[in-house]
TIRODREN-474531 format. One record per residue (C-alpha): residue number from 0; residue in one letter; z, y negated, x negated. Coordinates in steps of 0.001 Angstrom, whole numbers. Each point is the difference from the previous one (the first is absolute). Layout:
# TIRODREN-474531
SITE   k r       w       v       u
SITE NUM a       Z       Y       X
...
END
This chain:
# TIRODREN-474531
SITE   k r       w       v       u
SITE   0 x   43202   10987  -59910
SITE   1 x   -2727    2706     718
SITE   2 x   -1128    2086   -2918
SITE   3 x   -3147   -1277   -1424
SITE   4 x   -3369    2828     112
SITE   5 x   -2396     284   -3410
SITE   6 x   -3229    1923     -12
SITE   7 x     -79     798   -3856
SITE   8 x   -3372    1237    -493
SITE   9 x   -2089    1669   -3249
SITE  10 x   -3243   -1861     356
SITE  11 x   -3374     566   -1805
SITE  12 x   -2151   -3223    -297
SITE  13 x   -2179    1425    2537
SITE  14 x    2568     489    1966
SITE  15 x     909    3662     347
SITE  16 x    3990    1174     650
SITE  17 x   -1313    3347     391
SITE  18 x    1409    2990   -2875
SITE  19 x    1654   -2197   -2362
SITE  20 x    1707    3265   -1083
SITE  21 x   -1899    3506     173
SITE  22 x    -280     599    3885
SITE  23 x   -3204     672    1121
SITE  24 x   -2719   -2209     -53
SITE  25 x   -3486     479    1920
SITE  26 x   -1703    -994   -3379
SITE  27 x    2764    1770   -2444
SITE  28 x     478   -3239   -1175
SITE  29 x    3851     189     -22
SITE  30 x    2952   -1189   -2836
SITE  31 x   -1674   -3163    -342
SITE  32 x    3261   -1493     157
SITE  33 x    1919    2084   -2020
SITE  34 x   -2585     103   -2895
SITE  35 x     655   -4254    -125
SITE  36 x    3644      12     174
SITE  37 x    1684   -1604   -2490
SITE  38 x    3784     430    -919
SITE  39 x     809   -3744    1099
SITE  40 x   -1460    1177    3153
SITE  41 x    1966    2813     777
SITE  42 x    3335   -2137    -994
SITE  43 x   -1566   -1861    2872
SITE  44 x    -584    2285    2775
SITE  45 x    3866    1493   -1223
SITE  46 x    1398   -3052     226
SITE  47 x   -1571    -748    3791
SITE  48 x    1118    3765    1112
SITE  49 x    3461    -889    -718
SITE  50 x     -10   -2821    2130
SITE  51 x   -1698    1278    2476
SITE  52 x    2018     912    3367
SITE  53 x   -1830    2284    1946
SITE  54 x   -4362    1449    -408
SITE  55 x   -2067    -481    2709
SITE  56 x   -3091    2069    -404
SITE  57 x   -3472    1009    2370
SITE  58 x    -142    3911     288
SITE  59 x   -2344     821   -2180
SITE  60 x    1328   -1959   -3196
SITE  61 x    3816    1309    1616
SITE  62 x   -1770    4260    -363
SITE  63 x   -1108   -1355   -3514
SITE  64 x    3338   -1298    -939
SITE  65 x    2336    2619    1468
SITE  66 x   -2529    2937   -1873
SITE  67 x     482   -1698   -3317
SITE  68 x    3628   -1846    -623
SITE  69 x    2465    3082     995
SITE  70 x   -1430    2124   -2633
SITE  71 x   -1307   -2977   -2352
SITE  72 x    1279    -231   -3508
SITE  73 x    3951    -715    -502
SITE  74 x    1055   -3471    -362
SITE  75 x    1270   -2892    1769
SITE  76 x   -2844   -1201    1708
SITE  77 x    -644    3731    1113
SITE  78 x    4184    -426    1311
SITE  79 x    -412   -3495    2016
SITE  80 x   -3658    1111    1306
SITE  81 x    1659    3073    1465
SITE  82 x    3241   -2070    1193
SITE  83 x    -971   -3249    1185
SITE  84 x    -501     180    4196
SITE  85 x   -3419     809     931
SITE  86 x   -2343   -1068    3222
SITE  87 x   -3122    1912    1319
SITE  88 x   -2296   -1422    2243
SITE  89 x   -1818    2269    1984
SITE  90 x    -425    1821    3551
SITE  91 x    -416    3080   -1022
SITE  92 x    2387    1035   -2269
SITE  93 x    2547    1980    1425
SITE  94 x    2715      -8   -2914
SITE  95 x    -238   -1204   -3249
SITE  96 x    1323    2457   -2653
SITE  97 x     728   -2847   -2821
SITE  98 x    3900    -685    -641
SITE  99 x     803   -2863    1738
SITE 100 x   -3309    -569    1886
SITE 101 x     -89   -1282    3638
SITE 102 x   -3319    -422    2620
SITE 103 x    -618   -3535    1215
SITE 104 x   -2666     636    3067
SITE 105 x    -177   -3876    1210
SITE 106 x    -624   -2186   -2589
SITE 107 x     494   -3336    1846
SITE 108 x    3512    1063    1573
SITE 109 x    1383    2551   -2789
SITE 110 x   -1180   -2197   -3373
SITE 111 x    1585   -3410    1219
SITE 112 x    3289    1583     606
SITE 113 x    -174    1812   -3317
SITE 114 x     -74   -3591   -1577
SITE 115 x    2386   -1110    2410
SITE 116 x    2859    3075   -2106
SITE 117 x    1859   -1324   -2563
SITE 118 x   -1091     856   -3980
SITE 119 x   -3306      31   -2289
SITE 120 x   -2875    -991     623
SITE 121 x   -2487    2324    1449
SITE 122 x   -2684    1289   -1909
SITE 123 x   -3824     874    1188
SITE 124 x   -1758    2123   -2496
SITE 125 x   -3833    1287     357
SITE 126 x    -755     589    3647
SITE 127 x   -2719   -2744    1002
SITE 128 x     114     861    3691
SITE 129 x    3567    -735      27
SITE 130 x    -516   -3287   -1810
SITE 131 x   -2534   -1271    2428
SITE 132 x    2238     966    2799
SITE 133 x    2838   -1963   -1971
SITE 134 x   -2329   -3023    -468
SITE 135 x    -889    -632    3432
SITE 136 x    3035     139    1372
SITE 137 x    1311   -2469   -2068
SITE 138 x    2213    2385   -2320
SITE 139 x    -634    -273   -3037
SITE 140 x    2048   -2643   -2088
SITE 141 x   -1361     320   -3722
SITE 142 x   -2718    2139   -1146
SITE 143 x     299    1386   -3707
SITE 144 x   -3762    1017   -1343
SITE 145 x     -87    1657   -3334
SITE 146 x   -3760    -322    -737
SITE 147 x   -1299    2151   -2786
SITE 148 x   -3006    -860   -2041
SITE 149 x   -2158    2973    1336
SITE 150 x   -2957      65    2749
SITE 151 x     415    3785    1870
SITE 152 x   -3352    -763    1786
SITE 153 x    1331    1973    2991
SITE 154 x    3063     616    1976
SITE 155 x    2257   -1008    2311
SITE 156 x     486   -3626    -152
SITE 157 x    3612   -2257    1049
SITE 158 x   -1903   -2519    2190
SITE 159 x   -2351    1449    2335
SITE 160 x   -2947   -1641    1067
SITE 161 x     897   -1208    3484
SITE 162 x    3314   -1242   -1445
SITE 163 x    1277   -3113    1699
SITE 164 x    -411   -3124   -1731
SITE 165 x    3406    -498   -1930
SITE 166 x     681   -3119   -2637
SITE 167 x    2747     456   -2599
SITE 168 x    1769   -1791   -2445
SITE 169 x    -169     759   -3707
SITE 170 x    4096    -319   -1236
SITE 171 x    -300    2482   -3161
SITE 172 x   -2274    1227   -2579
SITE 173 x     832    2663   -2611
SITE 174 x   -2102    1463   -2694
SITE 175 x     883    3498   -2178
SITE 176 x   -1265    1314   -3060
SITE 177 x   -2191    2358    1424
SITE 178 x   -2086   -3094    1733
SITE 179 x    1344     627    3592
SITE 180 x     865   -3377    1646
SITE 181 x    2594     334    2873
SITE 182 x    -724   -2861    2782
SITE 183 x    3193    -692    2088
SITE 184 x    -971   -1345    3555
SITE 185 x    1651   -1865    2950
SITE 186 x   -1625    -369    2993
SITE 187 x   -1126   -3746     349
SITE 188 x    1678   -1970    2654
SITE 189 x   -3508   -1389     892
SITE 190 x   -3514    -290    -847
SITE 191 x   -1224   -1514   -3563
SITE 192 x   -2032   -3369     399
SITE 193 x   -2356    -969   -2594
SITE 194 x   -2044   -3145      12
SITE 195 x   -2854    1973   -1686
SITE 196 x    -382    1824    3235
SITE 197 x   -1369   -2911    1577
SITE 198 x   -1429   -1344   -3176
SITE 199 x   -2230    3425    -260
SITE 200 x    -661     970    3372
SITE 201 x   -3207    1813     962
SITE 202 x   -2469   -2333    1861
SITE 203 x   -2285    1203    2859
SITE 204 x   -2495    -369   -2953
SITE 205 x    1665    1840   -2103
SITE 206 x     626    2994    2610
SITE 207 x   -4063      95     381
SITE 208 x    -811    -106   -3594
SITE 209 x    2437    2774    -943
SITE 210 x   -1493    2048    3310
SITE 211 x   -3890   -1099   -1238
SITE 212 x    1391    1797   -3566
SITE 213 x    1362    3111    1766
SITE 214 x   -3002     721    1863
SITE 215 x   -2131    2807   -1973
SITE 216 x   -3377   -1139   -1738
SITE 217 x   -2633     686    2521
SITE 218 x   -3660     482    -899
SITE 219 x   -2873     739    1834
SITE 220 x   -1165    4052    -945
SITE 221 x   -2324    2509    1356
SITE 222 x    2060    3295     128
SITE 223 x   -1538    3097   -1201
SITE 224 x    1617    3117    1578
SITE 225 x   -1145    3655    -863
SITE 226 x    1480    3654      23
SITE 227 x   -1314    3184     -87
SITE 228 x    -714    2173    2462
SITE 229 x    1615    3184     791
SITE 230 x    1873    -282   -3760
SITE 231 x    3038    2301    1498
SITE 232 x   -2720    2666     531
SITE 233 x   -2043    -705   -3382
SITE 234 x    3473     200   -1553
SITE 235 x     978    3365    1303
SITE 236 x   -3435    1034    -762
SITE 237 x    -140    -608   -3671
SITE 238 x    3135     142   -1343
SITE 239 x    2250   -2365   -1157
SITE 240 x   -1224    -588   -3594
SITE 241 x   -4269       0     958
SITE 242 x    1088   -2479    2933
SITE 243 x    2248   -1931   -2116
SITE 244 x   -3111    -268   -2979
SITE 245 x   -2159    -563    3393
SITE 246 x    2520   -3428    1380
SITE 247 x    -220   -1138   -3988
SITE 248 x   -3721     270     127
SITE 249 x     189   -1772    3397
SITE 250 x    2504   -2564   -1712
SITE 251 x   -2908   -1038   -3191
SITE 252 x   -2863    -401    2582
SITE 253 x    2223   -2251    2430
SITE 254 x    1040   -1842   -2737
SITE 255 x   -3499    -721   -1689
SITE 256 x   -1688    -526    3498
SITE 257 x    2851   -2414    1032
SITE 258 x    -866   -2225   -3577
SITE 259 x   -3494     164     612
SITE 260 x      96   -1897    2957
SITE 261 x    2963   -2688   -1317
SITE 262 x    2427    1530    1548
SITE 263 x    3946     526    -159
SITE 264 x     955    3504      50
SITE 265 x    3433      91    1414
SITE 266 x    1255    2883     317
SITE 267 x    -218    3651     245
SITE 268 x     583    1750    3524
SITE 269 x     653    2906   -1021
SITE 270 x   -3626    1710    1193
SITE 271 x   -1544   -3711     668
SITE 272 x      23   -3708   -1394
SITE 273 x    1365   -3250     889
SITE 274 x   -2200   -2676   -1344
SITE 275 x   -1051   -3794     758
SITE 276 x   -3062   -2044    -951
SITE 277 x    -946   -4148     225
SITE 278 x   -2589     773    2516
SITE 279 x    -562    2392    2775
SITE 280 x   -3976     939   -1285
SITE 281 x    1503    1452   -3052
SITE 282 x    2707    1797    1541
SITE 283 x   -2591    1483    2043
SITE 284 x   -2479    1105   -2419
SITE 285 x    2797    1678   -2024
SITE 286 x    1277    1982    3049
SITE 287 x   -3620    1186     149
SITE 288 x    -486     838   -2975
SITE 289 x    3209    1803    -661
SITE 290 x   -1334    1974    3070
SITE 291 x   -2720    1509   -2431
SITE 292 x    1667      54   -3095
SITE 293 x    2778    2370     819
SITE 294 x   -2721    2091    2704
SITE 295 x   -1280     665   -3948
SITE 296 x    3393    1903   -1299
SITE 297 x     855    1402    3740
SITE 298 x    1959   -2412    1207
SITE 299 x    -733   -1292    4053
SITE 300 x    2116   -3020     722
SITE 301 x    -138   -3057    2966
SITE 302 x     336   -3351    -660
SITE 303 x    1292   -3084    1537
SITE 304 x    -501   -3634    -599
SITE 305 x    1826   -3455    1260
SITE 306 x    -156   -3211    -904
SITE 307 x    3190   -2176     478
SITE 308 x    2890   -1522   -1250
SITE 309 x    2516    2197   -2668
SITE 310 x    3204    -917   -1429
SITE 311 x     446     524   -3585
SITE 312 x    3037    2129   -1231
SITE 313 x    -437     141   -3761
SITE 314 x   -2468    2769    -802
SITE 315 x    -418     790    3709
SITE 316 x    -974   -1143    3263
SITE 317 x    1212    -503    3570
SITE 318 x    -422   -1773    3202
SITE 319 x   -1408     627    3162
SITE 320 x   -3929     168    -741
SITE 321 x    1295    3369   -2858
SITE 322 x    1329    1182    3484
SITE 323 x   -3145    -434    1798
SITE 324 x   -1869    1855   -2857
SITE 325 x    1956    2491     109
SITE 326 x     167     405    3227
SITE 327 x   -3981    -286     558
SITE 328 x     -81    3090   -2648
SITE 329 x    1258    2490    2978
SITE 330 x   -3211    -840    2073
SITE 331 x   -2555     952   -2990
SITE 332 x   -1523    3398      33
SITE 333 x    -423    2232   -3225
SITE 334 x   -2593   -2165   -2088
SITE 335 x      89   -3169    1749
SITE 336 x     725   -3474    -180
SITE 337 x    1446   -1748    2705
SITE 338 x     889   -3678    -264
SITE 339 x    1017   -2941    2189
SITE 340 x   -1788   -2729    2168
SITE 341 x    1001   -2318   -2767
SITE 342 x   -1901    1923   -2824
SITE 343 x   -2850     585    1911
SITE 344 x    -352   -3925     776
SITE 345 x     327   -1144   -3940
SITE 346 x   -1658    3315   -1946
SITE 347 x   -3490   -1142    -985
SITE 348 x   -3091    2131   -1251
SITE 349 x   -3006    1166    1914
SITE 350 x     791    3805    -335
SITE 351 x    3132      -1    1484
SITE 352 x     671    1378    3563
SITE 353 x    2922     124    2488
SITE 354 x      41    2166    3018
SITE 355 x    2572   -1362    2609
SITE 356 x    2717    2579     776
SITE 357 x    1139   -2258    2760
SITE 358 x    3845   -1483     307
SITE 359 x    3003    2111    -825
SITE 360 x    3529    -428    -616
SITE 361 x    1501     534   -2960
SITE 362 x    3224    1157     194
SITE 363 x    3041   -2567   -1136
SITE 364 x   -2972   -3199      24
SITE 365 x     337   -2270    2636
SITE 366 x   -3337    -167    2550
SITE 367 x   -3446    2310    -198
SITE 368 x   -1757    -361   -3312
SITE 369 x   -4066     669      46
SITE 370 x   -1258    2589   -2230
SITE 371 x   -3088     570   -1743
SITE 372 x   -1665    3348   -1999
SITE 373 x   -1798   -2009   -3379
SITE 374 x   -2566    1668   -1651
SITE 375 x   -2683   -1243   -3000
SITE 376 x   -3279    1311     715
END
């Protein structure tokens, strides 16, 4: 009879195996799983040492082990650790230096003889590349998951996510004092069958209404784009605390010129706005006269307007007609306002102007787009 293999894994509820103890951890977020270990748990993990027959271990959690137990405090479990027969998966290790440590390099021929030896079980601690290896190959014959009542919100997890799909019996549960549960798996000999999975399976109509919910809200915006122009050179000529009191200046009238004409002020560019409106006319007239309001404090920007379809993303906005916008803004010269064949078509009022600039690509937008220089006389 062929020695049986256990992964016996610490566990957070998110799902992290990674620094139970104080190794390092990307996030210093180590010891979680010494700081919620309980005396009836470490009578536990004694108790499953002494029975087992041999370690099996990835490299990494092998160089953590091997730095820690030969020096660790005096005791039993610091005795069998050191004792009990020890396996190291890797390539390229060239010799372990742990008493009683050994290098497996092919884990389908090497492990299945190991289980094939006479004696204890063999044990699998940490070393989640190891244990998907193990689970593919059909290796693993009860998995031992210690899960701690602690999210890490980062680390390395046990069950990657292109793990293959694996179903496994529940045979034990075990709580402590310290609110850890230990789960004892089997793998299952086949697939669970429900009748609920028929009884709740997802229509055709259901698949449309769930993709009709995931779309984003779509509306129908004119896009305001503006920057200033030359702001690196304005920048380096005043300073950086007259051209940062220059941008907050810059910031008020954008703001106040935005509400005037009903508008949505999006966001800050940095040295321009983002901002949408409910018609193209007003978007328009607030592009031109942000033209003359920030000419009054020094300020020469360009302007560009679309009108189109947005998505909305909480407080901001998206979608290909922001692109177009945005990319229509390049094509504006210092103190103009350039906007698109569809503006031009809806804007109404007698005074406004547009002066074709003829058909131009704008780079990352499908097709030639037909721009036009708007002015209010």
């Amino acid at each position: 009879m062929s020695r049986r293999l256990i992964v016996s894994e610490f566990v957070t509820l998110d799902g992290v195996i990674e620094a139970p103890g104080h190794e390092e951890h990307r996030d210093g977020k180590n010891a979680w799983a010494l700081r919620g270990t309980s005396e009836d748990q470490q009578r536990y993990k004694e108790d499953e040492l002494i029975a087992t027959g041999a370690i099996l271990l990835g490299r990494v959690t092998y160089q953590i082990f091997a730095a820690f137990w030969p020096t660790a405090p005096e005791g039993e479990f610091k005795d069998r650790m050191n004792a009990v027969p020890k396996h190291v998966v890797s390539r390229t290790l060239q010799e372990p230096t742990w008493s009683n440590a050994s290098i497996v390099r092919d884990v389908a021929r090497e492990v299945p003889e190991l289980k094939a030896e006479p004696g204890g079980d063999i044990v699998v601690h940490g070393s989640a590349d190891l244990v998907d290896s193990l689970m593919r190959l059909g290796l693993v014959d009860e998995l031992r998951i210690m899960v701690f009542p602690v999210v890490l919100g980062s680390g390395k997890r046990l069950f990657r996510d292109e793990s293959d799909l694996s179903h496994l019996e529940l045979v034990q549960t075990r709580s402590f004092s310290s609110g850890v549960v230990l789960l004892t798996y089997r793998p299952a000999l086949e697939a669970p069958w429900s009748e609920y999975a028929e009884e709740y399976a997802w229509t055709e109509e259901h698949v449309r209404s769930m993709q009709a919910a995931k779309d984003p809200d779509r509306v129908l915006a004119s896009v305001l784009f503006t920057d200033i122009v030359d702001s690196t050179g304005r920048a380096a000529a005043l300073g950086d605390a007259e051209w940062r009191r220059l941008l907050n200046r810059h910031d008020r009238v954008a703001q106040a010129e935005v509400e005037a004409f009903r508008g949505r002020l999006i966001k800050s560019t940095g040295d321009g706005i983002l901002a949408t409106f409910d018609a193209p006319t007003r978007a328009l007239r607030c592009a031109i006269g942000l033209l003359e309001r920030l000419r009054e404090i020094g300020l020469s920007i360009r302007a560009a307007v679309h009108t189109g379809e947005v998505e909305l993303r909480g407080e901001d906005v998206g979608g290909i007609a922001v692109h177009i916008a945005s990319r229509a803004l390049a094509e504006a010269g210092e103190g103009r306002v350039v906007v698109s064949r569809t503006v031009r078509d809806l804007a109404t009022g007698a005074d406004l102007t547009f002066a074709p600039l003829g058909s131009v690509g704008l780079r990352g937008v499908p097709g030639d787009w037909d721009l036009f220089e708007a002015s209010a006389s």
